[in-house]
C-alpha positions as CSV (number, residue, x, y, z in Angstrom):
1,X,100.0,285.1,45.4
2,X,101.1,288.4,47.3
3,X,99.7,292.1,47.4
4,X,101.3,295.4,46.6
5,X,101.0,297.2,49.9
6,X,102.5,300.2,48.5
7,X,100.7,303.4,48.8
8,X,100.3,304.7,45.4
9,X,99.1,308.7,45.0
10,X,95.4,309.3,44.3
11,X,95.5,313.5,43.7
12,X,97.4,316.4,44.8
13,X,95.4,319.5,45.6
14,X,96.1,323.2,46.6
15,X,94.1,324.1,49.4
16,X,93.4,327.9,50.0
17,X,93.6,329.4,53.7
18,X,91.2,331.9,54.9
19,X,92.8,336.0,55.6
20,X,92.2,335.8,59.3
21,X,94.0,339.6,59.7
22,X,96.2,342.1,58.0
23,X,98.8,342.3,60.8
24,X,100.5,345.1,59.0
25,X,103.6,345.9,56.6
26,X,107.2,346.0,57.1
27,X,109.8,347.8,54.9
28,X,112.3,344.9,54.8
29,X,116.1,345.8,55.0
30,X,117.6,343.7,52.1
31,X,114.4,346.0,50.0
32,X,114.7,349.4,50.7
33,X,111.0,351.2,49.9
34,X,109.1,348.4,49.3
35,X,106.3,347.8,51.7
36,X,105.8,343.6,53.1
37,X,102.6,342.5,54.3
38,X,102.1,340.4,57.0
39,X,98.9,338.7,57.7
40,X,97.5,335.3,60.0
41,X,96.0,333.2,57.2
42,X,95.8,333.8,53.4
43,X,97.6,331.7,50.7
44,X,97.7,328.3,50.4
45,X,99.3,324.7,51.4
46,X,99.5,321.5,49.3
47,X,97.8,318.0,50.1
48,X,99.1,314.6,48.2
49,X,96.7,311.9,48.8
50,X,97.4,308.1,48.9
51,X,95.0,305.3,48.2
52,X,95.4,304.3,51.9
53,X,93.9,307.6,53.1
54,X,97.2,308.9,54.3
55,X,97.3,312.6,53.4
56,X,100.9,314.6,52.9
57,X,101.0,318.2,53.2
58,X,103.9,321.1,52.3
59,X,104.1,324.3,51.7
60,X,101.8,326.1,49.2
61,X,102.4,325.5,45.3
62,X,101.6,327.4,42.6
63,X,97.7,326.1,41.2
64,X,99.1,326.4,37.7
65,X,102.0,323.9,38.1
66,X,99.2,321.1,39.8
67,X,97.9,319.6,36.4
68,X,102.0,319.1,35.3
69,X,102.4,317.6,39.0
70,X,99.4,315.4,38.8
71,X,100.4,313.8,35.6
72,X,103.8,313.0,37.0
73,X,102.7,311.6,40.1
74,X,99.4,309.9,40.0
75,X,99.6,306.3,40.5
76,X,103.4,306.7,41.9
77,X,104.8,305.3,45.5
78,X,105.5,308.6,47.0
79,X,108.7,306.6,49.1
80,X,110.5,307.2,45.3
81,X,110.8,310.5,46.0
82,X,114.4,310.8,44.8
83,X,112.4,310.4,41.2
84,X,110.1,312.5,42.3
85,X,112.6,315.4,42.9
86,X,114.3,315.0,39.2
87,X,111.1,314.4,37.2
88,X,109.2,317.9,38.9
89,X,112.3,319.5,38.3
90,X,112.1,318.7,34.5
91,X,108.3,318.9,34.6
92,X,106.5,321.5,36.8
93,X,110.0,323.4,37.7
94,X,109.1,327.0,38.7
95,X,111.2,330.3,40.0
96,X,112.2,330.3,43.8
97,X,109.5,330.2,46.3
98,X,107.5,329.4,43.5
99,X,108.1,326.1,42.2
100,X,107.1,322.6,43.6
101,X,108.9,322.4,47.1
102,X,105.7,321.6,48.7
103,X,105.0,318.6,46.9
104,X,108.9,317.7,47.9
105,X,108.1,318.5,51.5
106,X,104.2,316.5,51.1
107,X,106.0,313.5,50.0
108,X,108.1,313.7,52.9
109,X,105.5,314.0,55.4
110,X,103.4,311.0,53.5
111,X,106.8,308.8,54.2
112,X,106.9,309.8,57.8
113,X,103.3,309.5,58.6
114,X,103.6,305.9,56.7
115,X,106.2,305.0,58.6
116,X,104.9,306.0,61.7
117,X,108.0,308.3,62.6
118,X,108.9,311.9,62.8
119,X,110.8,312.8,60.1
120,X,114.0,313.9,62.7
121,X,113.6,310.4,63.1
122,X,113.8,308.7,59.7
123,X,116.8,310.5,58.9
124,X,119.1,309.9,61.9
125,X,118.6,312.4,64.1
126,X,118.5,312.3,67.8
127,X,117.6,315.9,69.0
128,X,114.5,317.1,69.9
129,X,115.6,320.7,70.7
130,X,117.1,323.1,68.9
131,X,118.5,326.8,69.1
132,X,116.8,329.5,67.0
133,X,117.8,332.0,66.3
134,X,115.4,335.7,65.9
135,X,115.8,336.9,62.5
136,X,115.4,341.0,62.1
137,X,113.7,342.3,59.4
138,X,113.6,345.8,60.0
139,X,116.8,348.0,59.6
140,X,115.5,350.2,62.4
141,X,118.1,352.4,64.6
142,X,120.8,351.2,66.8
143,X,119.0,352.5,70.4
144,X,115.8,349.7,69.1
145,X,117.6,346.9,67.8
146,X,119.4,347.4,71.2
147,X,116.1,347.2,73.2
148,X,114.9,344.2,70.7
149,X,117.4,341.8,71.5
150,X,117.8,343.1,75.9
151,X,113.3,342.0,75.2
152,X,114.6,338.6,73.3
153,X,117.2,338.2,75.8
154,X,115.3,338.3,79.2
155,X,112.3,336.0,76.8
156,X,115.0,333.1,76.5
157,X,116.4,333.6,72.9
158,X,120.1,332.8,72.6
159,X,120.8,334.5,69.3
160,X,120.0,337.2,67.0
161,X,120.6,338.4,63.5
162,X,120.5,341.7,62.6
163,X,120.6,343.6,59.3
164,X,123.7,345.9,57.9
165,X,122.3,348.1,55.6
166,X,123.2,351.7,56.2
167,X,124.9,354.3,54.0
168,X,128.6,353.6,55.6
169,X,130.8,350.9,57.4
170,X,130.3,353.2,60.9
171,X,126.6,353.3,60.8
172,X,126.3,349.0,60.4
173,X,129.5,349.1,62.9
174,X,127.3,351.1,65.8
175,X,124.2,349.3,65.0
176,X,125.5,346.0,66.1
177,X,128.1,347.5,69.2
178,X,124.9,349.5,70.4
179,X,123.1,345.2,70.4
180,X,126.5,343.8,72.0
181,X,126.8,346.7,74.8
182,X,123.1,345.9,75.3
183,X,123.3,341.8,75.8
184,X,126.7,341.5,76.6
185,X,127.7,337.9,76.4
186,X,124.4,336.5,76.2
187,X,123.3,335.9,73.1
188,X,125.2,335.0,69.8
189,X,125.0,337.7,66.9
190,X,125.1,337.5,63.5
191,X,125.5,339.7,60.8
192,X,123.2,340.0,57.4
193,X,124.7,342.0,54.4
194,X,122.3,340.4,52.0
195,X,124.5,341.4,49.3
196,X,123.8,338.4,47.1
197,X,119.8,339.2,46.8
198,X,120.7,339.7,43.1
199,X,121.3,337.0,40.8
200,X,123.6,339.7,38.7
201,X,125.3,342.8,40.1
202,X,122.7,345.4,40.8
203,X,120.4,345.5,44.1
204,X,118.2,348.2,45.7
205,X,120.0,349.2,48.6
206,X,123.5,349.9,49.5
207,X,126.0,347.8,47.6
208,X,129.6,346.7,49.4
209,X,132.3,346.3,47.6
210,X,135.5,344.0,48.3
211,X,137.0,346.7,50.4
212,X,133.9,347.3,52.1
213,X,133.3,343.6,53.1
214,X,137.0,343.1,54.3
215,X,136.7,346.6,56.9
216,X,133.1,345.2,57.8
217,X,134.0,341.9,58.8
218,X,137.2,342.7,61.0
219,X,134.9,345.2,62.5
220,X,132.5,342.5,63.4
221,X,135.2,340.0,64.1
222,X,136.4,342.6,67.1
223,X,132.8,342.3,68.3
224,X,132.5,338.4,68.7
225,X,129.8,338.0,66.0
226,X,129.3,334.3,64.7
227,X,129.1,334.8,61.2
228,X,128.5,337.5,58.4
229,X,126.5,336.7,56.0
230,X,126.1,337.0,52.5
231,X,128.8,340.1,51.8
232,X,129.5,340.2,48.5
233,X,127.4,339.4,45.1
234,X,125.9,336.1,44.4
235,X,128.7,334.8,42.3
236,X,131.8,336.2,43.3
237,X,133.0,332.5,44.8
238,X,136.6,333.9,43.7
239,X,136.4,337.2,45.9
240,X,134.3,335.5,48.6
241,X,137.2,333.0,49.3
242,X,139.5,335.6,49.2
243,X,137.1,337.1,51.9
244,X,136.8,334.4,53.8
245,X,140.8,333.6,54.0
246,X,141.0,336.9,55.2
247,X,139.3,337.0,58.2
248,X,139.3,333.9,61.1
249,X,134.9,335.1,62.1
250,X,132.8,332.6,59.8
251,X,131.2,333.7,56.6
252,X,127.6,332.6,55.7
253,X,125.0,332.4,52.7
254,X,124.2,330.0,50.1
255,X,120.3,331.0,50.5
256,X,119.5,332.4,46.9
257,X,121.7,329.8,44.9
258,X,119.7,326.9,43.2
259,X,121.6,324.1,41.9
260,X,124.0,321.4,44.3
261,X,126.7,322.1,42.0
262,X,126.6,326.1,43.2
263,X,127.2,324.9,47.0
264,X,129.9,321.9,45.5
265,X,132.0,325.2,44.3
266,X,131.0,326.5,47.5
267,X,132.9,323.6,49.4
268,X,135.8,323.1,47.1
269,X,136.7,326.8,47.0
270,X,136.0,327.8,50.6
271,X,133.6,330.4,49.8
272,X,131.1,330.1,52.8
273,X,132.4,328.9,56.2
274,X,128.4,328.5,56.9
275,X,126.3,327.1,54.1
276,X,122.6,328.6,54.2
277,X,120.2,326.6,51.8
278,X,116.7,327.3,51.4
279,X,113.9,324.3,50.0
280,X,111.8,326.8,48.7
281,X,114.6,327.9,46.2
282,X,115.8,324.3,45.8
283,X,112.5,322.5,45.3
284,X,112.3,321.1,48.5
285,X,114.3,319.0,51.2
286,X,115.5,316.1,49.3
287,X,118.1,318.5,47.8
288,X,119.2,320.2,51.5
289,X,119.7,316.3,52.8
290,X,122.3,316.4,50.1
291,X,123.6,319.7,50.6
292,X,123.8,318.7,54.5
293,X,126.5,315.7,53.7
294,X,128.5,317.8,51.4
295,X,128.8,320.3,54.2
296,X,129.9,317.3,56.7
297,X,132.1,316.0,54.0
298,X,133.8,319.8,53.9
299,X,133.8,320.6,57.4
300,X,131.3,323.1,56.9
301,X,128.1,323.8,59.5
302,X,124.4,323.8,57.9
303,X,121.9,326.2,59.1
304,X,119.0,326.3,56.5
305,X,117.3,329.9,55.1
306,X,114.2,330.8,56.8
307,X,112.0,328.7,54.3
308,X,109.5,331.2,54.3
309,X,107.6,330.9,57.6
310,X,105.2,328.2,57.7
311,X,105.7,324.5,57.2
312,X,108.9,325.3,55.5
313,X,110.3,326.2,58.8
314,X,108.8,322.6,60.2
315,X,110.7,321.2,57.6
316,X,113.8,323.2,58.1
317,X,113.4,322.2,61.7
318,X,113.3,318.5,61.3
319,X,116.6,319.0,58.9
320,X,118.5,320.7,61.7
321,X,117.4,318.5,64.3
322,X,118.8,315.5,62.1
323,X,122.4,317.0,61.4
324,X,124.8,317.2,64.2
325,X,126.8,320.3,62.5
326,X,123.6,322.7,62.4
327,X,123.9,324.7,65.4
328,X,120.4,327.0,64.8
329,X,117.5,327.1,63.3
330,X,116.4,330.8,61.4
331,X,112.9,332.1,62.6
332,X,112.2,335.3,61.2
333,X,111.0,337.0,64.1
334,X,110.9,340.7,64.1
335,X,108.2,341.6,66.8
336,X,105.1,342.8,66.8
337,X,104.3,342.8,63.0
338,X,107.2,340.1,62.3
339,X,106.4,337.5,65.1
340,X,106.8,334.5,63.7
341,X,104.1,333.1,65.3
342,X,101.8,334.7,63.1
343,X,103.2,332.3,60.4
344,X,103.1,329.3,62.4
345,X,98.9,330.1,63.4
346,X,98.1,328.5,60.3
347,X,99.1,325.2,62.3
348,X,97.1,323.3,65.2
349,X,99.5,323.5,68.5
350,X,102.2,325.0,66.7
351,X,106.1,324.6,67.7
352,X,107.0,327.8,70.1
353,X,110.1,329.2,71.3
354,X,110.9,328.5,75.0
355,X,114.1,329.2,76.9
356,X,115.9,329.9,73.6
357,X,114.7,326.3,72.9
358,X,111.9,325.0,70.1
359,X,110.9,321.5,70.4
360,X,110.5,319.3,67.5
361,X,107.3,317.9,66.5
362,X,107.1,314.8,67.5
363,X,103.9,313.7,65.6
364,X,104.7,311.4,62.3
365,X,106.2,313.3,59.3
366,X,106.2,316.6,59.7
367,X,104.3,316.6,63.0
368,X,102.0,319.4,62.6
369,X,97.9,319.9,61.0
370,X,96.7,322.9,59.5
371,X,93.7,324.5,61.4
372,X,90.7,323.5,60.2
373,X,89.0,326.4,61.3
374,X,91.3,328.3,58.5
375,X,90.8,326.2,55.9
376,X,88.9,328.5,53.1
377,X,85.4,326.8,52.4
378,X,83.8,326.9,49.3
């Protein structure tokens, strides 16, 4: 006679976080006259529950798609969670940011707390550092992005990415010489067009076009910037090749698009030097494992979007930490109304940035609690 140790899922919950503060509101580059709040607390995360008492948890999920995801889970092992992945897909599938990636991520982070092991661990990797890099949000003027990254610089951080949104090539072109006169050497730079916002061919903001990304990149190729990012629309793979056999500086992005077979084209038609996926537009991280190998397979690095602050980020961390061609990790950090420790607060003894380095988690799963003291009682 033998007994089914497997852990089998009891309930999936969305739990609500207190508002601790209204930090304030940032206008962001890539949306011209739209205002962003950013608070400590508010929204939500997810919980998946096991009959074992083991408790995943992931980014927060719609509460509308949590009857669809409870019917296709209760009773399940949550180590299937390739299944998992296809049937919420079909099931409780939802637009970017707000679809099931939680649950993804939960599942996850049951697995590694099961298993006793970090989830860096479980999937092969054997760093417990890794580079960030300080994400701008702001467009802001050349003479302050030029201060921000000297303040970054003398704090530790080893790279920076700033936004290229003005009217004309000269404006972006002096924005990011006035950052390289002010660090020199010292710190990586990249570049963010965020030209591929749109799924179509319109976007607030200034829009490049082919002749326009060409000048722009050469221009930041003279100034030792890592990549450029996301120059052209979402779907011009044709004119982004073209692009990117044009110039020997990396191209980047990949953040927006949804499916593995977008980022397959992306590989077989060397549109992206850089691929850029994001789990909260891709339902998760079972999806940017895969997207990781193809970019091995292709000779391409992996550096993940920003997966929207919070335990996204923790998840986006593990990921990087695990593949050997992911040279950074994105934080969006825009100090003092985008630090992105105000994200992470919603965590007990959160992950922080020291000497340019962040430490892994080194807890099972994901490696991190949610503060109970922020945890919205009813």
């Amino acid at each position: 006679m033998t007994t089914d140790s497997r852990l089998k899922i009891t309930d999936v919950k969305s739990v609500q976080l207190r508002l601790v503060k209204n930090v304030g509101e940032m206008e962001a580059a890539w949306n011209p006259g739209t205002s962003w709040p950013r608070t400590i607390g508010g929204g939500s995360f997810v919980e998946v529950h096991t009959d074992q008492g083991l408790v995943g948890i992931g980014p927060g999920v719609p509460p509308g798609l949590i009857p669809s995801v409870r019917e296709r889970l209760l009773g399940e092992d949550p180590f299937d969670v390739e299944r998992h992945a296809h049937v919420l897909r079909y099931y409780a599938s939802g637009p970017p940011y707000l679809g099931t990636a939680g649950i993804d991520i939960a599942l996850w982070d049951l697995i590694g707390k099961a298993t006793g092991q970090p989830l860096y661990k479980l999937w092969g990797g054997g760093r417990d550092k890794v580079i960030p890099y300080a994400s701008m949000i702001l467009l802001s003027t050349p003479e302050e992005r030029a201060e921000m990254a000297v303040k970054l610089m003398e704090e530790g951080w080893k790279a920076i990415k700033i936004r290229a949104h003005f009217q004309t090539i000269a404006e972006d072109i002096r924005l990011v010489e006035a950052v390289r006169e002010a660090v020199g050497d010292s710190m990586e730079i990249m570049v963010d067009g965020n030209q591929a916002q749109s799924s179509g061919t319109w976007q607030p903001g200034v829009q490049w076009d082919f002749r326009r990304a060409v000048d722009t990149a050469r221009e930041l190729q003279d100034l030792n910037c890592y990549w450029l990012e996301e120059p052209l629309p979402r779907f011009h793979f044709d004119r982004l090749a073209e692009l990117n056999n044009t110039v020997e500086m990396p191209i980047a992005g990949g953040e927006n698009n949804t499916g593995l077979h977008e980022f397959l084209w992306m590989c077989q038609e060397g549109v992206y030097d850089v691929l850029q996926p994001e789990s909260m537009v891709l339902d998760g991280v079972t999806a940017l494992r895969k997207i990781g190998a193809l970019a091995e397979f292709y000779g391409k690095q992996v550096v993940p979007h920003h997966g929207a602050g919070d335990l996204g980020v923790i998840a986006h961390l593990h990921l990087v930490a695990s593949w050997p061609h992911a040279p950074f990790l994105e934080l969006l950090h825009d100090p003092p109304i985008g630090d992105y420790r105000h994200a992470f607060s919603i965590m007990k003894e959160y992950p922080v940035v020291e000497e340019g380095l962040i430490a892994v988690p080194q807890g099972p799963g994901l490696g991190v609690e949610i503060d109970p003291d922020i945890i919205e009682r009813s």
